[in-house]
Residue, then its C-alpha position, 0 to 999 in steps of 0.5 A: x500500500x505505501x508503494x502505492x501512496x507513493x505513485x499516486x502522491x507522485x503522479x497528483x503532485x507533479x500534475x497539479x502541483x505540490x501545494x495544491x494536492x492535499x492528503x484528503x485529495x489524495x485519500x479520495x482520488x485512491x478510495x482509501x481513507x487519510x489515517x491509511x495514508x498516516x499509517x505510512x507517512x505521518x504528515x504532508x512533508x513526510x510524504x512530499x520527502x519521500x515522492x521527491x526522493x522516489x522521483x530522483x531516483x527514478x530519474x538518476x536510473x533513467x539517465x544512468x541507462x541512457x548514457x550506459x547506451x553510449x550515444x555521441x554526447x549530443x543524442x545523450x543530451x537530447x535523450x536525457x532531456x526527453x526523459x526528464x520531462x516525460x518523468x516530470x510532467x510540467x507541461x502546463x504546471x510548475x510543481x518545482x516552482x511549489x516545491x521551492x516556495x512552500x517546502x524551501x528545505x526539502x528543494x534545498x535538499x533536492x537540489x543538492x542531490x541533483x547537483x552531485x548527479x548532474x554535475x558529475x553527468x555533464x562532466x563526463x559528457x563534456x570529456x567525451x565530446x571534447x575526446x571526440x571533437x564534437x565540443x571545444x577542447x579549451x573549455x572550462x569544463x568545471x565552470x560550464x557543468x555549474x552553468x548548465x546545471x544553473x541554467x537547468x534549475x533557473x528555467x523551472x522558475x515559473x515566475x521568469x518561464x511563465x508555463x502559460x507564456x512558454x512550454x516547458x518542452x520548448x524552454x528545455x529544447x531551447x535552453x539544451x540549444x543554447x547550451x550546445x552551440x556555446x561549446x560544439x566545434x563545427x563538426x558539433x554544430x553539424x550534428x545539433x542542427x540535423x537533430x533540430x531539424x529532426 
């Protein structure tokens, strides 16, 4: 039964927002009574912990198993994007933005661990890209990983990327383009525009 709060909490959460959802709302939307869900988690922030935990995970697998798939950098970059929206949901809310101002220490938390995934990822993607020139070699690959990890979390602020005013899909297309064409060679640019084009 908690797996199951678990996935049902995740899934309300990420499409209507994580201040929104209470637990009656989650109680009737699984035809269970509230104490249930107390039995497993005692309150609100316990259980936004938890789906918040359970998503990361879900997401660092995923990404694990893309960049195990050895694309050229550039694909890998593509496929992860796809992957995280998919997982996330945001098309028209933003449940990150939420997360940050009602429940500030558990996205400080989050962050946290998403910086030690990330940070570690684009490193490494940048080293295979610069190995097989398709990134600029004299970039400062430290420096650009915190850029892009910035950038990443900056766009899910809803008060500057208005969800109604922007998709979310285009911001991260636009953002992963952006990103791109600051470190790709020639030969990197040759392979981002054919996959734009696609």
């Amino acid at each position: 039964m908690k797996d199951q709060i678990l996935e049902k909490a995740t899934e309300m959460f990420l499409t209507l927002g994580f201040k929104s959802v209470t637990m009656d709302d989650i109680a009737s939307e699984m035809g269970i009574s509230k104490k249930t869900i107390y039995q497993h988690f005692s309150n609100k922030d316990s259980l936004i912990k938890a789906t918040t935990s359970n998503l990361f995970e879900r997401i660092s697998c995923g990404i694990d198993e893309i960049i195990l798939a050895n694309k050229n950098p550039i694909e890998e970059l593509f496929a992860i994007k796809d992957f995280v929206v998919q997982n996330l949901k945001d098309e028209n809310t933003s449940p990150i933005y939420q997360l940050q101002k009602y429940y500030p220490r558990i996205h400080k938390a989050l962050t946290i661990k998403q910086f030690d995934k990330m940070g570690n990822c684009v490193v490494d993607n940048l080293e295979k890209g610069i190995a097989l020139g398709l990134f600029r070699s004299e970039i400062n690959k430290d420096l650009i990983s915190r850029f892009y990890f910035a950038g990443m979390t900056s766009i899910k602020d809803a008060e500057i990327f208005d969800p109604k005013k922007f998709s979310p899909r285009e911001v991260q297309l636009n953002y992963l383009e952006y990103h791109l064409r600051g470190i790709c060679t020639a030969k990197g640019i040759e392979i981002l525009n054919k996959l734009i084009t696609k």
